[in-house]
C-alpha positions as CSV (number, residue, x, y, z in Angstrom):
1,X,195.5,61.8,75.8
2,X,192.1,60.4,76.8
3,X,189.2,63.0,77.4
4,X,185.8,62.2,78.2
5,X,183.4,64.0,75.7
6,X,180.1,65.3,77.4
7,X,177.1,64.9,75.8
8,X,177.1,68.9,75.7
9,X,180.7,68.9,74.1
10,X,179.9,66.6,71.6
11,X,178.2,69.2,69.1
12,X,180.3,72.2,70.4
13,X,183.3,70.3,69.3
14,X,182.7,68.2,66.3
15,X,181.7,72.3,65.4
16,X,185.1,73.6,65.7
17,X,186.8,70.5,63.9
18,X,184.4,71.2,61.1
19,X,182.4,68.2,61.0
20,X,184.2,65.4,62.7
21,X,186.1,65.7,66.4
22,X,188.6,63.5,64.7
23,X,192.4,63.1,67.1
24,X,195.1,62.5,65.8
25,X,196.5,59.1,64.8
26,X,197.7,56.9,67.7
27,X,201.6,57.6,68.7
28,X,201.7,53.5,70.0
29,X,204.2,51.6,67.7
30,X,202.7,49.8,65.0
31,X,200.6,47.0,65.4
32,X,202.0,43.6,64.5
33,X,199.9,41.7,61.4
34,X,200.1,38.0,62.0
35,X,201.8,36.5,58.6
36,X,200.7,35.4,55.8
37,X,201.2,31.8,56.5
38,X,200.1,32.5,60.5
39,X,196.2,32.1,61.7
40,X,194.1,35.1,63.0
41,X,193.8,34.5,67.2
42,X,190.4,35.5,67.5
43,X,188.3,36.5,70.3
44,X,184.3,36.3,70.1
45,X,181.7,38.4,72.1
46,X,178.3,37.3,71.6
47,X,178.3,33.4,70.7
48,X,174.7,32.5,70.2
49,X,172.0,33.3,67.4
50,X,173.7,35.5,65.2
51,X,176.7,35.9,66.4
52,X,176.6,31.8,66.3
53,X,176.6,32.3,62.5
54,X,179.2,35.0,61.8
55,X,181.6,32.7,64.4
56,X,181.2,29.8,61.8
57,X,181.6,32.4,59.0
58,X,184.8,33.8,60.2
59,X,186.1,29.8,61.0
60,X,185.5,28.3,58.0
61,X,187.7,30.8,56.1
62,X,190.6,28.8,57.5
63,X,192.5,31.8,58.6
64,X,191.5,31.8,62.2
65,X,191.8,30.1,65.3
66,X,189.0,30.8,68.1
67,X,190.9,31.5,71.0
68,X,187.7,32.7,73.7
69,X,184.5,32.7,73.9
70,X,182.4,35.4,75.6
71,X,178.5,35.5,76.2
72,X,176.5,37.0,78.5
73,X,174.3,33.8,79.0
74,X,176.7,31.4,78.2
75,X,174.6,28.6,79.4
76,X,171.5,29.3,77.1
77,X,170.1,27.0,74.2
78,X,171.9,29.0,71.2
79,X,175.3,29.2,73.0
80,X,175.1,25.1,73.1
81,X,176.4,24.5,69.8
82,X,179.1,26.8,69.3
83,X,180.6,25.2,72.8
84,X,180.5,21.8,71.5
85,X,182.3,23.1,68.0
86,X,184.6,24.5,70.3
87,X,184.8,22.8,73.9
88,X,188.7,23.5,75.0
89,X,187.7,27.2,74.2
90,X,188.0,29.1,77.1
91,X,184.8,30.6,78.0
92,X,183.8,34.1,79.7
93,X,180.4,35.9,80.7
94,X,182.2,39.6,80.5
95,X,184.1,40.9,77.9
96,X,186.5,42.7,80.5
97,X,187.2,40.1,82.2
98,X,188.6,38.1,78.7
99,X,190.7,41.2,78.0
100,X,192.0,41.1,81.2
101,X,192.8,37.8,81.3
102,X,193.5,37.0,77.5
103,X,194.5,40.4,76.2
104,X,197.8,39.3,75.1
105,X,196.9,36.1,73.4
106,X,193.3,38.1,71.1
107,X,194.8,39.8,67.5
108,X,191.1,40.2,66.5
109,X,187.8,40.0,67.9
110,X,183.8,39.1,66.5
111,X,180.9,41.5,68.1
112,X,177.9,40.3,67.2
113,X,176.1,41.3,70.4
114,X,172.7,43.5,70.4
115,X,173.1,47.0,68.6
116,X,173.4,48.9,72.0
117,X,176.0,46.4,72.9
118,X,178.2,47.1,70.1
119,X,179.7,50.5,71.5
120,X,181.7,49.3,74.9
121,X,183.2,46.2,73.2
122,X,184.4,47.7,70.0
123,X,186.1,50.9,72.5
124,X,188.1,48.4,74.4
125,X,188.9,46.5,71.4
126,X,190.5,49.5,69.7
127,X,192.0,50.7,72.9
128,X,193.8,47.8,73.2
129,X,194.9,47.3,69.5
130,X,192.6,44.6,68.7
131,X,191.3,44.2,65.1
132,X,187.5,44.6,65.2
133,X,184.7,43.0,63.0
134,X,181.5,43.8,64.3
135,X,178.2,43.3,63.5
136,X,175.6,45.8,61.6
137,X,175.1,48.4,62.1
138,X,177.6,49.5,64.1
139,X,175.7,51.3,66.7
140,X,172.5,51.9,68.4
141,X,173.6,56.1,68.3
142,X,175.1,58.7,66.6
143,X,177.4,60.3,68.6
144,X,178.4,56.7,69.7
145,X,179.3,55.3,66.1
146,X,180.9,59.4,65.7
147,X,183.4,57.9,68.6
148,X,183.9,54.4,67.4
149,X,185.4,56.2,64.2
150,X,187.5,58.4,66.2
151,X,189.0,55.6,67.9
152,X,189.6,53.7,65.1
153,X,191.0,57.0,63.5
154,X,193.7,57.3,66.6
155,X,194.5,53.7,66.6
156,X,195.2,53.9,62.8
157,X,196.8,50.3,62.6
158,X,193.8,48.3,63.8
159,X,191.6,47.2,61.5
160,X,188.1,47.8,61.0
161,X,185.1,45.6,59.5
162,X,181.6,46.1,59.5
163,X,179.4,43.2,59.2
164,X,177.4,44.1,56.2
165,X,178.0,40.9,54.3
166,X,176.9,42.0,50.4
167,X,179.7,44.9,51.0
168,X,182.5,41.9,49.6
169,X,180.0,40.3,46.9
170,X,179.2,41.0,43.4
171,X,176.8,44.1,43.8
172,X,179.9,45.8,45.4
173,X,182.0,44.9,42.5
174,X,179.1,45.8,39.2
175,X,177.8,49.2,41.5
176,X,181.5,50.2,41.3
177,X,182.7,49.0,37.7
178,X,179.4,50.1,36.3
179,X,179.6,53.4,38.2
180,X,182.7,54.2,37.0
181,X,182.1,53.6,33.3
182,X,178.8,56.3,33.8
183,X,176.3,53.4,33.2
184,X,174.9,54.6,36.6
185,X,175.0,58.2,36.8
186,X,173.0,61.0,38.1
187,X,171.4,59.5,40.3
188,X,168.4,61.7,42.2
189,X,166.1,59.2,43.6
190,X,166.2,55.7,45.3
191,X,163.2,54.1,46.8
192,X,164.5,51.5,49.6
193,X,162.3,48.6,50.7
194,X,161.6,46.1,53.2
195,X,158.4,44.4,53.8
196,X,158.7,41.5,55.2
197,X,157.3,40.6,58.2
198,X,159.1,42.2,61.8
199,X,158.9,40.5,65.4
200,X,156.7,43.6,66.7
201,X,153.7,43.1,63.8
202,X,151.8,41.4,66.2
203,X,151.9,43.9,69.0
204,X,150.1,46.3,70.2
205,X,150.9,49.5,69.2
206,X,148.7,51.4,72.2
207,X,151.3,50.2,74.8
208,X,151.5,52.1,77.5
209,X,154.5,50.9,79.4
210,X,157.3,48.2,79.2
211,X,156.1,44.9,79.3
212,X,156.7,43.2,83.6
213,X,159.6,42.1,85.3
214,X,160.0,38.5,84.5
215,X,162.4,35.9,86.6
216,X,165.5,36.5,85.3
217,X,167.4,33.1,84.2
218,X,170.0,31.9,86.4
219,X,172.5,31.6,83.9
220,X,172.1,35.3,82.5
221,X,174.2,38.5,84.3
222,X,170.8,40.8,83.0
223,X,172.9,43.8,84.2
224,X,175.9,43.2,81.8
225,X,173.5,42.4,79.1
226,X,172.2,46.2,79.5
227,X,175.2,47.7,79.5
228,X,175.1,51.3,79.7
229,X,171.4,51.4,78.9
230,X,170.8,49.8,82.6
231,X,167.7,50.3,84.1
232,X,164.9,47.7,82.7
233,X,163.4,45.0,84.9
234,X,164.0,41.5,82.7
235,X,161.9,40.1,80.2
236,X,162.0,37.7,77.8
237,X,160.9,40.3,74.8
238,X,163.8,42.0,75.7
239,X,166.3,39.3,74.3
240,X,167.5,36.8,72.1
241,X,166.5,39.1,69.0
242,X,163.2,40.7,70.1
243,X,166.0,43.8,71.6
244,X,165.8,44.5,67.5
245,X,161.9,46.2,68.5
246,X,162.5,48.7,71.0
247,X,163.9,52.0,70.5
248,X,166.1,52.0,73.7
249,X,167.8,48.9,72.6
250,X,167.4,48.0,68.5
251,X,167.3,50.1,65.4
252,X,164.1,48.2,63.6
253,X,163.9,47.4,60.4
254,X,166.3,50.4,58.9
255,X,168.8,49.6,61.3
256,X,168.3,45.7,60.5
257,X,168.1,46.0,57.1
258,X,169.6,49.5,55.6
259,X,173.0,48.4,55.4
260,X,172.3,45.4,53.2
261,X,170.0,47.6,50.8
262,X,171.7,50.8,50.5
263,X,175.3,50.5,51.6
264,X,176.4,50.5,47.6
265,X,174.8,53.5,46.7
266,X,175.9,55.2,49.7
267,X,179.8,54.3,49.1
268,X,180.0,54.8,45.4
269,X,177.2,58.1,45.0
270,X,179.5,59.3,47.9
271,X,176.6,60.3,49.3
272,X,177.9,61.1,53.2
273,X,174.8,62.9,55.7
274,X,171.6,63.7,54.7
275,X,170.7,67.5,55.1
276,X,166.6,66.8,55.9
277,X,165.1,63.6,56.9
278,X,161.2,63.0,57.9
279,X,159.4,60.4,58.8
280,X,156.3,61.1,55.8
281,X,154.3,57.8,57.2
282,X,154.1,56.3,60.2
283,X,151.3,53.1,61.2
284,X,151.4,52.4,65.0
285,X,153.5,54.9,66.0
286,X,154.3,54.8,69.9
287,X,156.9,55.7,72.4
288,X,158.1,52.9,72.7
289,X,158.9,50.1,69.7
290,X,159.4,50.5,66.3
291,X,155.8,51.3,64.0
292,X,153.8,48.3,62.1
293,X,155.2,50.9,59.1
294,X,157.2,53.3,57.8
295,X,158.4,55.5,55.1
296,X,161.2,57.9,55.9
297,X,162.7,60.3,53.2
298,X,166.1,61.4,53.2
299,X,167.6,64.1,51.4
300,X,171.7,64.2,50.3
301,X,172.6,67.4,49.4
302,X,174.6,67.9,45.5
303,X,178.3,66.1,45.7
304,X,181.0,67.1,42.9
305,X,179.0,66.7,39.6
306,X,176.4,64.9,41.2
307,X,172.7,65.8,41.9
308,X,171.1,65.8,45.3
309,X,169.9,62.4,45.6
310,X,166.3,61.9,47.5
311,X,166.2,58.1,48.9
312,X,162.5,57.1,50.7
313,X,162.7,53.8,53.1
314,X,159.5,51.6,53.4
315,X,158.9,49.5,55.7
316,X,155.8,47.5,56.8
317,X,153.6,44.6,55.4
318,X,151.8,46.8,52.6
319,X,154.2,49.6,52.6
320,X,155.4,49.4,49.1
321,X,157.3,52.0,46.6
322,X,156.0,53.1,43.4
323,X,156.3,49.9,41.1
324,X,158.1,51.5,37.9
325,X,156.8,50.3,34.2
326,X,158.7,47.9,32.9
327,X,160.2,46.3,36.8
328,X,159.0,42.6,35.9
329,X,157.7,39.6,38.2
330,X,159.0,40.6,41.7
331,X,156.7,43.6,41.6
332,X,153.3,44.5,39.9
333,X,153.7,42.6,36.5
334,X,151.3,44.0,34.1
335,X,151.0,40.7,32.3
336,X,149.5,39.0,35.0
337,X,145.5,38.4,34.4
338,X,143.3,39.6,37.0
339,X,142.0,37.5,39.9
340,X,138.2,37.0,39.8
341,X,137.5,40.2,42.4
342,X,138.6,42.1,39.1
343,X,141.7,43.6,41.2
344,X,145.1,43.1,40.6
345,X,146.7,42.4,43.9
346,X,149.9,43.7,44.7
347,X,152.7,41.3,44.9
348,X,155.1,41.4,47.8
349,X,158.8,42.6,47.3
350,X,161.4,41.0,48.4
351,X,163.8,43.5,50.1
352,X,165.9,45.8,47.5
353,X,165.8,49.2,46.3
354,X,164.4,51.1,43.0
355,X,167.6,53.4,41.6
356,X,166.6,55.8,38.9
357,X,169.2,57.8,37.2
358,X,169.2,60.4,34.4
359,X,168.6,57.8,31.8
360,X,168.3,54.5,33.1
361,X,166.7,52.9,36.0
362,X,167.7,49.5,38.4
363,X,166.0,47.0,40.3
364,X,168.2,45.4,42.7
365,X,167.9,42.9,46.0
366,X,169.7,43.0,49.2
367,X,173.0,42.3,50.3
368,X,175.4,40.7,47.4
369,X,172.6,40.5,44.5
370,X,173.4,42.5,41.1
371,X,171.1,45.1,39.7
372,X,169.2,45.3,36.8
373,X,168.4,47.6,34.0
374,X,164.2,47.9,33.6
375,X,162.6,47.5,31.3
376,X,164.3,44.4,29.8
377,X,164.5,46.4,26.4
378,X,166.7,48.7,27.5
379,X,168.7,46.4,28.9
380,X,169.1,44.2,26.0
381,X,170.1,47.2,24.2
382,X,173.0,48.0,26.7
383,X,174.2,44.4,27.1
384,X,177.2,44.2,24.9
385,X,178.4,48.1,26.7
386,X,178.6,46.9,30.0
387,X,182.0,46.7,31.7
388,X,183.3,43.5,32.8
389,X,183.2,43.0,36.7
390,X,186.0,41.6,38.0
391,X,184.9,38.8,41.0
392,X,185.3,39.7,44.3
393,X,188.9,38.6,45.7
394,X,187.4,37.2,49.0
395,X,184.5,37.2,50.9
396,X,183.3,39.5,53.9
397,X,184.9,37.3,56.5
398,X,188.3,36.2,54.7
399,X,188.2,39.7,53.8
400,X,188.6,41.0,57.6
401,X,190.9,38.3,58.4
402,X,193.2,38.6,55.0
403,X,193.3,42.3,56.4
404,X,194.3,41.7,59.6
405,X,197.2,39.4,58.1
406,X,198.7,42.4,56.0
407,X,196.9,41.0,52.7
408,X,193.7,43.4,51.7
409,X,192.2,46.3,53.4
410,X,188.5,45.7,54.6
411,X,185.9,46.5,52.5
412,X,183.6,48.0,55.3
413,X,185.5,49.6,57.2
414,X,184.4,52.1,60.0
415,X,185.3,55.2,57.9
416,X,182.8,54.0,55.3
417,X,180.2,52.2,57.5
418,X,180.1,54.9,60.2
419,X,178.7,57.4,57.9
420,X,176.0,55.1,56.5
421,X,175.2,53.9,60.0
422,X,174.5,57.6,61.4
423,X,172.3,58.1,58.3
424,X,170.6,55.1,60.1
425,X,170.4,56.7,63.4
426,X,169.1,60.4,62.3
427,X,166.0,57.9,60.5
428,X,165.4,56.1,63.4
429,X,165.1,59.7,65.5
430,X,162.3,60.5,62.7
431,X,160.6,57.5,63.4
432,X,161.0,57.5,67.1
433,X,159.5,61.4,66.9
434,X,156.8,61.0,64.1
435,X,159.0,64.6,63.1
436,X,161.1,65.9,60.4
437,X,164.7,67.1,61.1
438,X,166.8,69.1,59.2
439,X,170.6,68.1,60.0
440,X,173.8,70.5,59.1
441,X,176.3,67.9,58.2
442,X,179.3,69.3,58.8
443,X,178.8,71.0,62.5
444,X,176.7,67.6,63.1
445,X,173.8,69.2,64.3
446,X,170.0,68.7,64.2
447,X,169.1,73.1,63.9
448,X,165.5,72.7,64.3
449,X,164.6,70.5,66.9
450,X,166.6,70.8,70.6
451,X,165.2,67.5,71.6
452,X,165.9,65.8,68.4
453,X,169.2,67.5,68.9
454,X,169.6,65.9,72.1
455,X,168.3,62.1,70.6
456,X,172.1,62.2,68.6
457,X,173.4,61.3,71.9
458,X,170.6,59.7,74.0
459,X,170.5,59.3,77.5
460,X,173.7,59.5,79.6
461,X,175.6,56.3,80.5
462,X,174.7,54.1,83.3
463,X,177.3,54.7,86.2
464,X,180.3,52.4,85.7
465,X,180.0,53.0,81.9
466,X,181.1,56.4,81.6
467,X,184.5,55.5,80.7
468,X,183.8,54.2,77.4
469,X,183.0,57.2,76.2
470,X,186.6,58.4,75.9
471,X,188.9,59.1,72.8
């Protein structure tokens, strides 16, 4: 039975379920898997820049055929090429409309539309009992990404896929193997980092109101592309991937880039919801986009036999971590002779995380990239008791598809990237507060701060879009 949650509800009930409104599984028949020797039909909504890329991604697997197209401005310069790969394609502007009109022909469909954009697409897909892949992360709220893994809960059959690529290469396979063999173990602190350089660096933070209405171009429905978030005149910082600075469309840099960084440890530390989170450091706060920098600590409570696990996010050009003795070239290399000021100058980090267990630490990179014992000593004294990592069986894309054929299960999917991506949204209402928060996990419930409270949820629906927001 469809009910439509209130905004009020929401924390009243995930309460009484005891930490997740989850329904029961779906009592439609079971969904038909294409075989093994039969393509994928798949559906895709968003078609330029990104999107563009996972499209390709998804094609060249060879287990899919690319059955409609669906943009919002499908007559803008990044749509072009992806027409011309595909020009008998038939093409739509709304992603209703396609369903309507192609429902029965779509066994799987590709999201890789703006965060906010990811919620109404992916609740139709499910409802319908289309596979989904979507993009990271998987939404721009809390309580939205809380129903997305409801509804792929009740529709039990569907399969799920978030878009976090490294999640099917061979960090995912060594964090697991060397995990389980207790070469990383008690864990209780990860510094996460990203430094490099973010569309909104050159902005001015002491903004005082969205930037003017703009013409809007004749080939873009503006309204569509706000979805339930309508209510912002058009302008051209508002799209093609400058949505990515603003707080009431994008998730900044964490939202960007914590799910490439941090989605390992999360899985295998089992680490679920943070219990406290707090923005420590803010540069260029403002109501309105994401700061020049940021570091954000989140706390993970004690899980089984393992320790509560503190993980600190930096963001920003010169927001680095604590470089650990022993890391090597990437960071502050002791080695390296002094420039003629008589300073050492810190080296920039390429994005990755710092992992320090009980008795060993890791350097690792983002997405699929393998960590790293530091110093090198120790790790030439481990070499020969490391476990053998097996190679991953497929990639992220053949990975979704072989799942949606009956041949693996996704490695991303929404029951394990839902949790990571609400650990995303409670950091992005720390930065979007300059505030601490402490959060009750299982009720699902910021306790000290009603507004923050409020910020799991965000603003009601635009009119017309209420409906999505149904289980």
């Amino acid at each position: 039975m469809n009910h439509y949650l209130s905004r009020r509800s929401f924390i009243s009930r995930a309460a009484m379920a005891g930490g997740g409104v989850l329904l029961a599984n779906s009592v439609l028949g079971k969904i038909p898997f294409a075989s093994a020797n039969e393509r994928v039909n798949l559906a895709c909504v968003g078609v330029g820049n990104r999107a563009g890329e996972i499209i390709k991604d998804l094609y060249k697997t060879g287990l899919c055929n690319i059955v409609a197209l669906c943009d919002v401005d499908m007559g803008a310069k990044q749509t072009q090429q992806l027409i011309k790969m595909f020009p008998d394609v038939p093409r739509f502007q709304d992603f209703r409309e396609m369903f309507d009109k192609m429902g029965n022909q779509i066994d799987a469909v590709s999201i890789g539309t703006p965060d906010f954009a990811h919620f109404a697409i992916t609740m139709t897909a499910l409802e319908l009992g289309k596979h989904v892949y979507v993009e990271k992360p998987m939404a721009q709220t809390f309580w939205e990404v809380e129903l997305m893994m409801q509804k792929a809960k009740k529709h039990s059959n569907v399969v799920t896929q978030m878009g976090n690529q490294g999640h099917s290469e061979a960090n995912y396979f060594q964090f697991k193997a060397w995990k389980d063999a207790g070469i990383i173990k008690d864990v209780t602190r990860i510094d996460a980092h990203m430094n490099n350089a973010r569309r909104w660096h050159t902005w001015d933070p002491n903004m005082k109101n969205f930037p003017p209405a703009e013409k809007i171009p004749t080939t873009l429905d503006w309204e569509l592309w706000q979805m339930q978030t309508l209510g912002h005149d058009y302008n051209k910082d508002f799209i093609n991937g400058q949505w990515r600075c603003w707080y009431d469309f994008g998730m900044g840099a964490l939202g960007d880039w914590g799910a490439h960084i941090l989605d390992t440890a999360h899985e295998f530390l089992e680490l679920g919801l943070p219990t406290q989170v707090e923005a420590t450091y803010l540069e260029g706060h403002n109501a309105f986009f994401f700061p020049m920098s940021s570091t954000i600590k989140f706390h993970f409570p004690k899980r089984k036999r393992m320790p509560a696990v503190d993980i600190t996010w930096y963001d920003g050009l010169d927001n680095l971590p604590e470089i650990p003795e022993g890391y090597g070239v990437s960071g502050l290399d002791p080695n390296i002779p002094p420039p003629s000021t008589g300073e050492i100058e810190p080296a920039k980090l390429n994005p990755g995380k710092i992992i320090y267990g009980k008795d060993l630490t890791f350097k690792g990179a983002s997405h699929g990239s393998t960590l790293q014992i530091i110093p090198e000593s120790k790790a030439k004294d481990l070499a020969n008791k490391l476990p053998e990592v097996p190679e991953s069986p497929s990639n992220h894309f053949a990975n979704f598809l072989k799942a949606c054929k009956g041949e693996e299960k996704t490695r991303s999917p929404f029951e394990i990237a839902g949790p990571l991506s609400q650990v995303f949204c409670l950091g992005v209402i720390t930065q979007r507060l300059n505030s601490k928060i402490d959060f009750d996990p299982v009720k699902k419930e910021i306790t000290n701060d009603k507004f923050a409270n409020a910020l799991l949820v965000g603003p009601p629906p635009a009119k017309g879009w209420e409906q999505y927001y149904k289980v």
